[in-house]
C-alpha positions as CSV (number, residue, x, y, z in Angstrom):
1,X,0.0,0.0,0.0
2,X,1.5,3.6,-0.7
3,X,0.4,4.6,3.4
4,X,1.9,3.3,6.3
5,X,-1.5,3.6,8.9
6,X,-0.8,3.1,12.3
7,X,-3.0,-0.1,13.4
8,X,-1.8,0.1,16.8
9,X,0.0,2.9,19.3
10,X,2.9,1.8,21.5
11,X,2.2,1.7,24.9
12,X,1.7,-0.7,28.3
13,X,-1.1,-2.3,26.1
14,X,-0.8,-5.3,27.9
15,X,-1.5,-4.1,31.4
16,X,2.2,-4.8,32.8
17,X,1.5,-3.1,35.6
18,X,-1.8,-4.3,36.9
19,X,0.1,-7.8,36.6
20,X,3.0,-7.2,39.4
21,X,1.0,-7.4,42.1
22,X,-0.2,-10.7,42.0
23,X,3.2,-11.6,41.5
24,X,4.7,-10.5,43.7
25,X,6.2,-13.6,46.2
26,X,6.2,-12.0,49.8
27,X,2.9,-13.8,50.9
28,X,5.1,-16.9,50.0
29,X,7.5,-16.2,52.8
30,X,6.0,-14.7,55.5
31,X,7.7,-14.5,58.5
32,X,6.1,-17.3,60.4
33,X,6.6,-19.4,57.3
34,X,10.4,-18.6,57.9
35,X,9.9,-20.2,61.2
36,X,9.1,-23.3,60.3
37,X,12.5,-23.8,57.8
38,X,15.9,-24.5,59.0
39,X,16.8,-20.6,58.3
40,X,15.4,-17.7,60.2
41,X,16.3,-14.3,60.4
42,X,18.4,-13.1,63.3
43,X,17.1,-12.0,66.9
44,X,18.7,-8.9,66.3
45,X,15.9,-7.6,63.8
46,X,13.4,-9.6,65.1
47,X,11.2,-7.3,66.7
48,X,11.7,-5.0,63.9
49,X,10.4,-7.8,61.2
50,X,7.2,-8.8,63.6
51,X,6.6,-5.3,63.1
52,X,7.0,-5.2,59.3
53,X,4.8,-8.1,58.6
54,X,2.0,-7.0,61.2
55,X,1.8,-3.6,58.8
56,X,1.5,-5.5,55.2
57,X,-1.3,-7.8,57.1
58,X,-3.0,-4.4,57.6
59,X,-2.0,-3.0,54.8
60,X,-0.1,-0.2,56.2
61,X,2.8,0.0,53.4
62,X,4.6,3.0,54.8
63,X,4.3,1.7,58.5
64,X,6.0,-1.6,57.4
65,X,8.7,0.5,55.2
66,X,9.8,2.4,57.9
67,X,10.5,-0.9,60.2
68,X,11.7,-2.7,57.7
69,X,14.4,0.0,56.7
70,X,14.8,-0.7,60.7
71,X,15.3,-3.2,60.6
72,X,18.1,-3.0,57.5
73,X,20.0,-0.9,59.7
74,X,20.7,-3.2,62.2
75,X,24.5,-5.6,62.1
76,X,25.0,-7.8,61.5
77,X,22.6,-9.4,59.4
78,X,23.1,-12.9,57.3
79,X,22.2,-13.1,53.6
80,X,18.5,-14.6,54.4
81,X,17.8,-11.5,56.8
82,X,19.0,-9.4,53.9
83,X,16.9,-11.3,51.3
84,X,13.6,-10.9,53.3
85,X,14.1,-7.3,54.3
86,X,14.1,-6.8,50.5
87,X,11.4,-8.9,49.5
88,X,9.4,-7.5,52.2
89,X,10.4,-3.9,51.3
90,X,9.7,-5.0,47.4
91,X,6.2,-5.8,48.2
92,X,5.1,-2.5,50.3
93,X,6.6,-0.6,47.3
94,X,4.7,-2.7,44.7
95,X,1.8,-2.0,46.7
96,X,2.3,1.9,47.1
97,X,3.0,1.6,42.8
98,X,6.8,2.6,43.6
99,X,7.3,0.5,40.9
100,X,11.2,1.4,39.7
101,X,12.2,0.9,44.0
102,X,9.9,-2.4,43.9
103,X,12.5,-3.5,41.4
104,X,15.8,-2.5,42.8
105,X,14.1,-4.1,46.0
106,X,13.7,-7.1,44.4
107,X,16.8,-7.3,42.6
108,X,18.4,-7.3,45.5
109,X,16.9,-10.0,47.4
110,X,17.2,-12.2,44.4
111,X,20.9,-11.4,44.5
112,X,21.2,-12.6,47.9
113,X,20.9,-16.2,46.3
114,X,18.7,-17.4,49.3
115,X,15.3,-17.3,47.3
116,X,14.2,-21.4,47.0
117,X,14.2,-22.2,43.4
118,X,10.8,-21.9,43.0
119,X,10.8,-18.5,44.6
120,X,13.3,-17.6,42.8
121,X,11.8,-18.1,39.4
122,X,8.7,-16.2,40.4
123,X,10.9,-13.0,41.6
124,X,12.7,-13.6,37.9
125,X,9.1,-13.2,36.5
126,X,8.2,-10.5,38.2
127,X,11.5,-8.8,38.0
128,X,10.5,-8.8,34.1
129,X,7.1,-7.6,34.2
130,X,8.3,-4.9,36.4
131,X,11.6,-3.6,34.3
132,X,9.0,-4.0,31.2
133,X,6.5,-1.6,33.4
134,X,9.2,0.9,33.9
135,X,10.4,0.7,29.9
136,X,13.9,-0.8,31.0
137,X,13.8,-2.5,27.5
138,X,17.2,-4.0,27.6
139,X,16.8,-5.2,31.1
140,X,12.6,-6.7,30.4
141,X,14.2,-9.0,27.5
142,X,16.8,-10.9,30.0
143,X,14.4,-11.3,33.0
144,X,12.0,-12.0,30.0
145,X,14.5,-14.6,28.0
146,X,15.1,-16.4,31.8
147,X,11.5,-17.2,32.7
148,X,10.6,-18.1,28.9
149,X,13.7,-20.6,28.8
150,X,13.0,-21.7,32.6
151,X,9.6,-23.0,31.1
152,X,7.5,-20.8,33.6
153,X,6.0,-17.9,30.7
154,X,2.8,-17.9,30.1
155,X,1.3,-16.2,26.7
156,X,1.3,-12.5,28.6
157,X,4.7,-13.1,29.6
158,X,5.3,-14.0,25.7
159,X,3.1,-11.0,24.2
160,X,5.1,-8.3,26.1
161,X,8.2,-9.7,24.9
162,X,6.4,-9.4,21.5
163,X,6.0,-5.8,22.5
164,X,9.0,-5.0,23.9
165,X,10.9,-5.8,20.2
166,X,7.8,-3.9,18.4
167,X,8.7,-0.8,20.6
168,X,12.2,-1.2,19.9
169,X,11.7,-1.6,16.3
170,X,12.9,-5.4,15.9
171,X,9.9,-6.4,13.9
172,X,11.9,-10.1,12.9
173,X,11.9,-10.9,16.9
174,X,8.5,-9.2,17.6
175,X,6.8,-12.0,15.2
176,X,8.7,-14.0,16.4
177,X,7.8,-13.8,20.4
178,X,4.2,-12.9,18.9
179,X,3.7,-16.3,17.3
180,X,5.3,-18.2,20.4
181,X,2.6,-16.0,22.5
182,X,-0.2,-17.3,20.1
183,X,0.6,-20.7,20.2
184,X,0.5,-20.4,24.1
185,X,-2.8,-18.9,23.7
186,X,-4.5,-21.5,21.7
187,X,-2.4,-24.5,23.7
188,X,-4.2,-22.4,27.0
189,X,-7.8,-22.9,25.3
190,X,-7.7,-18.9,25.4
191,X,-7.7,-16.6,22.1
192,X,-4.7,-15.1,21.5
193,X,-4.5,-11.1,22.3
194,X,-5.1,-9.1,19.5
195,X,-2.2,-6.5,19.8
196,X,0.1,-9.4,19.3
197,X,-1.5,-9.7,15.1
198,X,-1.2,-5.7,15.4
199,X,2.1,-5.7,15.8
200,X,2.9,-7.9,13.0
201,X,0.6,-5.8,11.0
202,X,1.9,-2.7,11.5
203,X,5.6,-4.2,11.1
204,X,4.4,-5.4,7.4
205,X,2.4,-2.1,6.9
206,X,6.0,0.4,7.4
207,X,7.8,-2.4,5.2
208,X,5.2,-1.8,2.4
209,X,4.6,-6.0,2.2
210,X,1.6,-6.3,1.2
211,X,1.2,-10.3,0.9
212,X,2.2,-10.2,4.7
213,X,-0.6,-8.0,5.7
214,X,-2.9,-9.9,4.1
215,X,-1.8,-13.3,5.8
216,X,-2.3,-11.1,8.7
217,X,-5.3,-9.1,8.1
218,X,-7.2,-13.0,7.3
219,X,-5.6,-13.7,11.3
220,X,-7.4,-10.9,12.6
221,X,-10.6,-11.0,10.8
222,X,-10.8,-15.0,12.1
223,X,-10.2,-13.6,15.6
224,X,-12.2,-9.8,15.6
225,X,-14.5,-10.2,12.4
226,X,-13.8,-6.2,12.8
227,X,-14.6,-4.0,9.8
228,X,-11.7,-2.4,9.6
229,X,-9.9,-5.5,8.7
230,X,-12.0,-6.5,6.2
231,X,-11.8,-2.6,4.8
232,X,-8.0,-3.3,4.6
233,X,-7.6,-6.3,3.5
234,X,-10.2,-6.6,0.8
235,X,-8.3,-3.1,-0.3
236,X,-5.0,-4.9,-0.8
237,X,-6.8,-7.4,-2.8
238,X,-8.8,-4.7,-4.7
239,X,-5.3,-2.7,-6.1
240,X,-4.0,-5.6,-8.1
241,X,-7.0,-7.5,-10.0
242,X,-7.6,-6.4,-13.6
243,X,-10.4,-8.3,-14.6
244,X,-14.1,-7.1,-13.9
245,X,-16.0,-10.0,-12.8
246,X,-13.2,-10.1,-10.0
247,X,-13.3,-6.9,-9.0
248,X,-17.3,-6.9,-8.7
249,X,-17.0,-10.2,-6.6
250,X,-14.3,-8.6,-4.2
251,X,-16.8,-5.7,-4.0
252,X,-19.5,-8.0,-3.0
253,X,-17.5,-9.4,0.1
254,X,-16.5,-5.4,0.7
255,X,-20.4,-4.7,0.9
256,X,-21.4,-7.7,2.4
257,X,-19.5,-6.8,5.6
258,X,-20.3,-3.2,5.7
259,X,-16.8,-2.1,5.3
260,X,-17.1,0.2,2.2
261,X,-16.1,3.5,3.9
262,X,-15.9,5.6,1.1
263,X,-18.4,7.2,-1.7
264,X,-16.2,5.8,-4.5
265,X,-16.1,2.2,-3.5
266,X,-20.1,2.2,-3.9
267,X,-19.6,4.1,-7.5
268,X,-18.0,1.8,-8.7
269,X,-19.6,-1.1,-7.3
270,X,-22.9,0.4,-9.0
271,X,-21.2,0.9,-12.4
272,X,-19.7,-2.4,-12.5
273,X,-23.2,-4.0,-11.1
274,X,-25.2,-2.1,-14.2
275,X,-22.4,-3.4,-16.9
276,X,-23.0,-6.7,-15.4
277,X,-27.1,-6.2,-16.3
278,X,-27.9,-5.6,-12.5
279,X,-29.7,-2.6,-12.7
280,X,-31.7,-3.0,-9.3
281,X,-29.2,-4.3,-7.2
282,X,-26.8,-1.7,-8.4
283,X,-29.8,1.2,-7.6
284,X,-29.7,-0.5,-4.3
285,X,-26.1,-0.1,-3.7
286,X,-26.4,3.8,-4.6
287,X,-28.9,4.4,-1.9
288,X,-27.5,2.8,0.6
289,X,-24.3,4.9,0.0
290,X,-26.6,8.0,-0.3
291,X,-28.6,7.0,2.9
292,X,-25.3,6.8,4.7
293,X,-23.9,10.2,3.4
294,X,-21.0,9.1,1.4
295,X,-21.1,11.7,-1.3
296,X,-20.1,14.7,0.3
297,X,-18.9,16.4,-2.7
298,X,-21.3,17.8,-4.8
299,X,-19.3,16.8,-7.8
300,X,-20.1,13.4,-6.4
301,X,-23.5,14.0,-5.6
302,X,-24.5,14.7,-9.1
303,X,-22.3,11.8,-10.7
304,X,-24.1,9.1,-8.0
305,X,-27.8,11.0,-9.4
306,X,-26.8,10.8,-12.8
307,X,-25.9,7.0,-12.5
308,X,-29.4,6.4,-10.5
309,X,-31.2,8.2,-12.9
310,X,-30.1,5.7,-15.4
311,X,-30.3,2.7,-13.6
312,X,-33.8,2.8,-11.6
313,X,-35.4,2.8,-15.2
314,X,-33.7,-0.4,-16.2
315,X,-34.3,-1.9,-12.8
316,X,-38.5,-1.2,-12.7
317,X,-38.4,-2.8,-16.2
318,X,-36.6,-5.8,-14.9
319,X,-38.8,-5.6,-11.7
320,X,-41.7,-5.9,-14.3
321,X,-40.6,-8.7,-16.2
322,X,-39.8,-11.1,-13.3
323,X,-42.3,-13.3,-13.5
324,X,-42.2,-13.6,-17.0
325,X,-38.5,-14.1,-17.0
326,X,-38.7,-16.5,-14.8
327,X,-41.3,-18.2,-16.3
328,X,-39.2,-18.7,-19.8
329,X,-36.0,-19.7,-17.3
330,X,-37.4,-22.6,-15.9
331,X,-38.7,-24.4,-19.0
332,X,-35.2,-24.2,-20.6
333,X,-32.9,-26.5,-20.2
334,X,-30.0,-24.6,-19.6
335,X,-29.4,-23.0,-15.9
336,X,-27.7,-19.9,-17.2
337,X,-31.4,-18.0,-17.5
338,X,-32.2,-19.1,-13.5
339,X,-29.1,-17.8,-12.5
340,X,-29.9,-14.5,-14.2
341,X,-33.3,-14.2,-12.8
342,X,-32.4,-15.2,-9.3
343,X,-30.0,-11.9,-9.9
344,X,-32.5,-10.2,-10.6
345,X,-34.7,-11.3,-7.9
346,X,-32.1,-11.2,-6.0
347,X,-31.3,-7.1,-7.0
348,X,-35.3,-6.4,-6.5
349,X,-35.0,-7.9,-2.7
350,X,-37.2,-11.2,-3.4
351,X,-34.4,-13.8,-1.6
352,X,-36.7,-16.7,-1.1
353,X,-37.3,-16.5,-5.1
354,X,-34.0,-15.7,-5.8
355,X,-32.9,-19.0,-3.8
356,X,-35.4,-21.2,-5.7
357,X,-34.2,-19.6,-9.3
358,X,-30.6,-20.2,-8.7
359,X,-30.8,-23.5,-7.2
360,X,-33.3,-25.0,-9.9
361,X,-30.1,-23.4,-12.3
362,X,-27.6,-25.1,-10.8
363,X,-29.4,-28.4,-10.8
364,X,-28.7,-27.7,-15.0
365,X,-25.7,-27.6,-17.4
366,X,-24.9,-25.1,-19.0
367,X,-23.8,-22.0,-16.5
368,X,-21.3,-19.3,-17.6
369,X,-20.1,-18.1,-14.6
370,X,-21.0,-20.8,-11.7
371,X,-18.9,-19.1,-8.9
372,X,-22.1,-16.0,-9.0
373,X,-24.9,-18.9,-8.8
374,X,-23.0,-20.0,-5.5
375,X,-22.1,-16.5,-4.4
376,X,-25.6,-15.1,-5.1
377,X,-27.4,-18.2,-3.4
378,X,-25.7,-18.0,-0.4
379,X,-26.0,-14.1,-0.3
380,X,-29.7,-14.5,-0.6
381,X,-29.9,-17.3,2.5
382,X,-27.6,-14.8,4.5
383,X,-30.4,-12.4,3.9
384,X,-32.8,-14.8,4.8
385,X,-30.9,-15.5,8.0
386,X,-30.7,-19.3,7.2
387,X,-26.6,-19.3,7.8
388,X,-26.0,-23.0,7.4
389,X,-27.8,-22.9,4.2
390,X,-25.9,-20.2,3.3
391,X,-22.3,-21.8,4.3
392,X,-23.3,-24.8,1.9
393,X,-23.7,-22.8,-0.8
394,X,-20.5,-20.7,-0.7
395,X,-19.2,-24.3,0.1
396,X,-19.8,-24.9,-3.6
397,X,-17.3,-22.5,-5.0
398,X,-14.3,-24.9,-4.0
399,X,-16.3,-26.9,-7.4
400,X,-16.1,-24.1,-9.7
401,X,-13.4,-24.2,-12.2
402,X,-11.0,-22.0,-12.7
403,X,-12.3,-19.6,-10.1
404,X,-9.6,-16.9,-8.5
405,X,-8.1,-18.2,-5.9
406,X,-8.6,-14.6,-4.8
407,X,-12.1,-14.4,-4.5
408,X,-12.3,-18.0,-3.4
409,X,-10.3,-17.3,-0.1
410,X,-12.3,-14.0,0.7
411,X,-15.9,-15.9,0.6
412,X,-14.6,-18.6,2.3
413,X,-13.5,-16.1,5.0
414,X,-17.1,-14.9,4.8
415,X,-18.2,-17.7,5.5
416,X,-16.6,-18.8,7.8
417,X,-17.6,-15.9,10.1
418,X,-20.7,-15.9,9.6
419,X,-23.0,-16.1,12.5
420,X,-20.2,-15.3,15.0
């Protein structure tokens, strides 16, 4: 595409901070838990440590600072009394959202090397999220790299290192922590997050790669449905196909998910409808798009009534003819006429004899373009609200010969979400 959009914003997207405190360990050694192992902190700062640990139970952060600070002024003191003065102190500043002391706290009570392994790898975690929270990049990515290859990161863990790389501009390693994340996600039974398909958007987006946005942009629209997605990808589909009957089928999947955002898209849509001999349902198309205000121009404005003008006439003489249309359709033994007038039916808002046309057509031979008589069959059961009806008939185009691969993947997309 010739624009890099932004898709997402850098920022703590992924709530680091609202994820330290449940990390954080110091409920895991409590001072009467220290009593029951073979290490215990020194008389000399025990009174000092009751005291500490009476204030966190009450929540008192700056009551338990103060004795623990106390307490880290008393000799001598051994490496454990060290570790849990700090891990103590750690906690009150996590809970006071003194994040950057939390983690010099922390640091260094792991350095004191008396943490229990499991401990330990929790303080390793939380030492991550909490350099990540306080954008010490370089720092985040070790903690980060340590918990990941200790086997203990979850997909959060995964999708901030994901966004760490994105906000450092390493696009190859954001992906790459971005897919591990996802696979975490699905391996969790949970969906992945949907920053984590941003990021690997945007990072195609700046590098103009269009085939990777796409691969992308399908992700997204499997995991959001969002109209935005669908606007950009059917877009970068749009820009490169030449031929007509294409282009009017991409068009169809543009409309179909209400992600036309601009006057144009429905100009065209309408002129390439009415070339096609679909006067009504290219009428319709115009005044949806002139319901909706899209011509804002008055240049615009008088193209879209110009174009109307010609078209409504052409569609109140199909309108007229239906019956008798339909009438000559079905005795022939061809399906291309019941195609056509389940089009037309179809164009005039008449699904349920739109659906009986086209399907009595492709019971026949003899259909020019068989990928419309699928498309327009299911169209008319989505507007009928009979989905799994719909889903078999769009279902059908993997028959069709020759059909773009193009348009084949984007109805299949549709299909798939539909209903969700």
């Amino acid at each position: 595409m010739n624009q890099s959009p932004q898709y997402l914003r850098p920022g703590l997207v992924l709530g680091v901070l609202l994820a330290v405190a449940s990390l954080a360990v110091t409920t895991q050694s409590s001072l009467a838990a220290e009593k029951s192992k073979e290490q215990q902190i020194s008389r000399v700062i025990a009174k000092e440590m009751t005291a500490a640990q009476k204030a966190l139970q009450a929540s008192q952060w700056q009551e338990a600072l103060k004795n623990l600070e106390a307490a880290e002024q008393k000799s001598p003191l051994t490496a454990f009394d060290k570790k849990t003065i700090y891990d103590f102190k750690g906690f009150a500043n996590v809970r006071l959202n003194k994040l950057k002391e939390a983690e010099q706290d922390y640091e260094q009570a792991i350095a004191t090397g008396q943490y229990s392994a499991e401990d330990a790898a929790k303080t390793t975690r939380m030492l991550f999220r909490l350099s990540a929270g306080n954008q010490q990049y370089a720092k985040a990515l070790e903690y980060g790299k340590q918990v990941s290859e200790a086997g203990s990161a979850n997909a959060d863990d995964l999708a901030v290192m994901s966004q760490i790389y994105y906000l450092q501009k390493d696009c190859k390693n954001s992906a790459v922590w971005a897919d591990k994340a996802i696979s975490a996600a699905r391996k969790a039974g949970e969906a992945p997050k949907e920053n984590l398909f941003q990021f690997k958007l945007q990072c195609a987006s700046d590098a103009g790669d269009n085939a990777a946005m796409a691969t992308v942009l399908v992700d997204l629209i499997k995991l959001t449905n969002k109209t935005n997605y669908w606007n950009t990808l059917l877009r970068i589909e749009r820009q490169d196909e030449r031929d007509d009957h294409n282009l009017l089928m991409i068009y169809r999947v543009m409309y179909d998910t209400n992600s036309m955002n601009a006057g144009s898209d429905y100009m065209e849509m309408a002129q390439l409808l009415g070339d096609a001999a679909l006067p009504g349902e290219a009428a319709a198309v115009l005044d949806k798009a002139v319901a909706a205000g899209q011509f804002t121009d008055q240049k615009d404005k008088d193209r879209a009534a110009r174009l109307a003008n010609s078209l409504k006439p052409r569609a109140e003489a199909d309108k007229k003819g239906e019956a008798a249309f339909d009438a000559e359709a079905a005795k022939n033994s061809a399906g291309e006429l019941d195609i056509k007038s389940g089009e037309v039916y179809y164009g005039s808002g008449d699904y349920q004899a739109a659906v009986t046309a086209i399907s009595r057509g492709i019971e026949k031979k003899g259909i020019k373009h068989l990928d419309e008589a699928y498309v327009y069959l299911g169209r008319a059961q989505v507007a009928l609200k009979n989905t799994a009806e719909a889903k078999k008939a769009f279902s059908g185009l993997k028959q069709v010969p020759n059909i773009s691969p193009r348009v084949l993947k984007l109805w299949e997309l549709y299909s798939e979400k539909l209903g969700s």
